[in-house]
N, C-alpha and C positions, 0 to 999 in steps of 0.2 A: 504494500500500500504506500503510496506515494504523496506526500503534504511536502508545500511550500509556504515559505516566507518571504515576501516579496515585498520592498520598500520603493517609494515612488516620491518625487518631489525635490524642489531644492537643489543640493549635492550631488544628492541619488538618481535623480534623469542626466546626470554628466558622468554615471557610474563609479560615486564616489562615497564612502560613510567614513564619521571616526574611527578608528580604527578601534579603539576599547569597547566606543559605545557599539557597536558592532557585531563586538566578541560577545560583549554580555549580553546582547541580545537572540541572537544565533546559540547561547546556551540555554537560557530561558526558552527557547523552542526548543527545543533538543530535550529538558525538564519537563514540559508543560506534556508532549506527546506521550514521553517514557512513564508517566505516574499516570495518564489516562490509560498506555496501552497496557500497562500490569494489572490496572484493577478490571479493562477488559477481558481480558485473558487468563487470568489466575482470582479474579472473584475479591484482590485484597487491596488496602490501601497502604502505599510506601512513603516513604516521605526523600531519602535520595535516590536521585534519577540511577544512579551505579546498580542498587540494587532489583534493577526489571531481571524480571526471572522467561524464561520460554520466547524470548523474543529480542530483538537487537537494532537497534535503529544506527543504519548508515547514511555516511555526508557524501553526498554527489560534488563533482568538483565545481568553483564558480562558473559562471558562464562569461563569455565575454559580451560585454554592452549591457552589462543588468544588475542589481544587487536582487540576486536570489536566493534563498537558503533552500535547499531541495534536499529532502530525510526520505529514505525509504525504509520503512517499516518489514523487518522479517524477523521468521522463525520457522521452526518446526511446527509449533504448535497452530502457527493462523493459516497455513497450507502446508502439504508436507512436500508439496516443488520448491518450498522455500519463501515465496512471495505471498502476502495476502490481497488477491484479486480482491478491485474495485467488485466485482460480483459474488465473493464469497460472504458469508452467514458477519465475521468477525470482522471483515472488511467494510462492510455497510455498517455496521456496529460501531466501529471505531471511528469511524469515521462520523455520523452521528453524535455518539457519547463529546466529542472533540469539541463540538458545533454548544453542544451544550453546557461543555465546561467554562471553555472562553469566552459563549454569549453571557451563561450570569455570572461569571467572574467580574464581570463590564455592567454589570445591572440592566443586560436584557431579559427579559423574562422568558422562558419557552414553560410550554405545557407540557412538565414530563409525563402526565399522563397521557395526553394523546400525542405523542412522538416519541422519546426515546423509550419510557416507560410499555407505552405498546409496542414498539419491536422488540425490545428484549420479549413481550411476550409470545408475539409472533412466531420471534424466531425459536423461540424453547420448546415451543408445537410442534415442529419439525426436526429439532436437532439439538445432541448434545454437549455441543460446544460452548454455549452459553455457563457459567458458574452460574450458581445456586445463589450465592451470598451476592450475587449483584441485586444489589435497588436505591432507590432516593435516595437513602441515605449516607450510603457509600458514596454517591455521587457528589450531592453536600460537603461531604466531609475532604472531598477532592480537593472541591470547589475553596477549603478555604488552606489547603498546603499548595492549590499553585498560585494563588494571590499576588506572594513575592516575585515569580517568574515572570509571571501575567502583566506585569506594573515594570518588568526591564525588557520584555518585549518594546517596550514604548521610547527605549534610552536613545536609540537616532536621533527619533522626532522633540522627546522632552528636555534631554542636556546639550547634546552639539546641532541640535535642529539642522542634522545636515540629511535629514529625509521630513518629508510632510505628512505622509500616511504611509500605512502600513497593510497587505491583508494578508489573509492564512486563507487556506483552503487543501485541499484532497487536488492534486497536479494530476498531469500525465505530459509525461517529457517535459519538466519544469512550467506546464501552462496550469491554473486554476480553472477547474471544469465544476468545484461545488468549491463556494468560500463557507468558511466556518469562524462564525462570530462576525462583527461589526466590524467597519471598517476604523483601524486604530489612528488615531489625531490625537489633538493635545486635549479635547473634551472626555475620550475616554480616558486617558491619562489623568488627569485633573479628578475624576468620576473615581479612579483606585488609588492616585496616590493620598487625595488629600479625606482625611475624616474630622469632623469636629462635632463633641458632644454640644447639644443644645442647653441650656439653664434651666428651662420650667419644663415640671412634669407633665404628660398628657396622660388623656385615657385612651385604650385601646380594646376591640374585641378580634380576637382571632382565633382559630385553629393549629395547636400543633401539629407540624408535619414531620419534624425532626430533633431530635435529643439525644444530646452527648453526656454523660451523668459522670464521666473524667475529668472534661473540659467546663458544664455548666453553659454549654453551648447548644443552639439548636436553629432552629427555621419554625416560625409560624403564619401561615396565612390569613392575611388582613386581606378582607373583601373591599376594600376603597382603592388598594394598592393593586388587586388584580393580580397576586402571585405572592409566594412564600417569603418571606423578611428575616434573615440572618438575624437572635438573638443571642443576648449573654444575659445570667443572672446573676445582678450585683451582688457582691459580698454581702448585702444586709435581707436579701430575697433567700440566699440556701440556707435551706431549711426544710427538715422533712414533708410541712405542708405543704410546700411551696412546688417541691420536689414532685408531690404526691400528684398534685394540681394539673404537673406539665403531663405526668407519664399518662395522666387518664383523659387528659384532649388527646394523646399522642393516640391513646390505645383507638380511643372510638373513634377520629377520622382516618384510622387504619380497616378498622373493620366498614365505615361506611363515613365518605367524604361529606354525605351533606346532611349529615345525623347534628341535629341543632345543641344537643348534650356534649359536643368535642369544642362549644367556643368556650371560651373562657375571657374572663376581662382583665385587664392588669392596667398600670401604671406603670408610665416608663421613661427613659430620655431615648431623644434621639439621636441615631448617626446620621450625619448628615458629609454629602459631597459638595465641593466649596462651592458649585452651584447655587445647592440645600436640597438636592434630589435624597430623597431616604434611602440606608442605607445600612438600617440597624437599630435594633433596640437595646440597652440597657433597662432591663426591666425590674423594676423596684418592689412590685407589691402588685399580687397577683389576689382578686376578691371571691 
């Protein structure tokens, strides 16, 4: 399977970048693909790129007249010719799962329920390739160890601004045939680099959709927001009720999303992008 990273603008249309900001950007792809394509493939979540297990992602040489990063994605395990065809079950998969890392890494919202969430279940109807232990939440949990990647993917455009945009997608002979995620600028940049807590508490209702009971992190769905909202539970929130509270929104819009028993209300700050696009809650006191 084949993904590029392809920089345009500026510098970059005379085929030219920082040279650092560059490096660490073309590693940040290299990161961001490697921890999607382990937890495709092996069902778990890593945190350094070194350790991908069943699979190996090689760098094609540049090309000349382009700033393009071109990875091709192999193993035994995503075809056993070696390559994971754009046609095969983990190839559309990864390629997907990709689309939806990067888009709400960026604060796009996608419906895992009706796109990645239903081909994984598609595809598990047909075949046994798919892991067991993949769902939302493993995804989430992706979604917030390539955050740092996510945000030096952008170092072209945001420190030596010797590129203007950026995009990813699934290539074929270094061309993008499916992009995956937003086109990257300094607004997406701006959207991950920068958070600031707000002062006054608000009220909220929402559904949990995800809980980490390590971290005190999760995802809950606010229907004004039209998708799930990345939470933490202040130091003065943990606490077994509190605790209690998350797991049992978490349980019932597991077993049934629009079961009115899974909202819950709380009070919270918010994160906010320097825009003030939301981006999070600190949740204080859940009633």
């Amino acid at each position: 399977m084949e993904f590029t990273l392809q920089f345009e603008g500026n510098e970059a249309d005379r085929n030219l970048l920082d040279f650092y900001d560059a490096a660490q950007a073309f590693a940040a792809f290299q990161r961001t693909l490697a921890l999607t394509t382990h937890l495709v493939v092996n069902g778990e979540i890593i945190t350094q790129a070194p350790s991908l297990k069943n699979a190996v992602i090689l760098s094609l040489p540049p090309e000349p007249g382009s700033w393009r990063a071109v990875a091709i994605v192999t193993g035994t395990v995503l075809l056993s010719a070696g390559v994971a065809s754009k046609d095969s079950v983990l190839g559309h998969l990864l390629t997907s799962a990709y689309d939806y890392v990067i888009s709400e890494s960026l604060g796009f919202h996608v419906d895992y329920e009706k796109s990645l969430g239903q081909q994984i279940e598609e595809h598990r109807s047909t075949s046994d390739e798919i892991p067991r232990e993949i769902d939302q939440g493993k995804f989430e949990s992706l979604i917030e160890k390539v955050e740092p990647a996510v945000r030096d993917l952008h170092r072209p455009i945001s420190h030596s601004r010797t590129a203007e945009t950026a995009i990813l997608g699934a290539s074929q002979a270094g061309q993008i045939v499916r992009q995956t995620g937003p086109v990257l600028d300094k607004d997406t940049f701006e959207y991950i680099n920068v958070t600031n807590l707000t002062d006054d508490q608000e009220k909220f209702v929402g559904k949990v959709s995800s809980y980490n009971s390590n971290t005190f992190k999760g995802r809950i769905y606010i229907e004004n927001e039209g998708r799930p909202v990345p939470f933490t539970l202040a130091d003065v929130s943990r606490n077994p009720g509190t605790v209690l509270k998350v797991v049992r929104s978490l349980s019932a819009n597991a077993l049934d999303r629009f079961d009115e028993n899974a909202e819950i209300r709380f009070s919270a700050l918010r994160y906010e992008s320097k825009n003030g696009r939301l981006k999070g809650f600190l949740i204080l006191q859940i009633f």
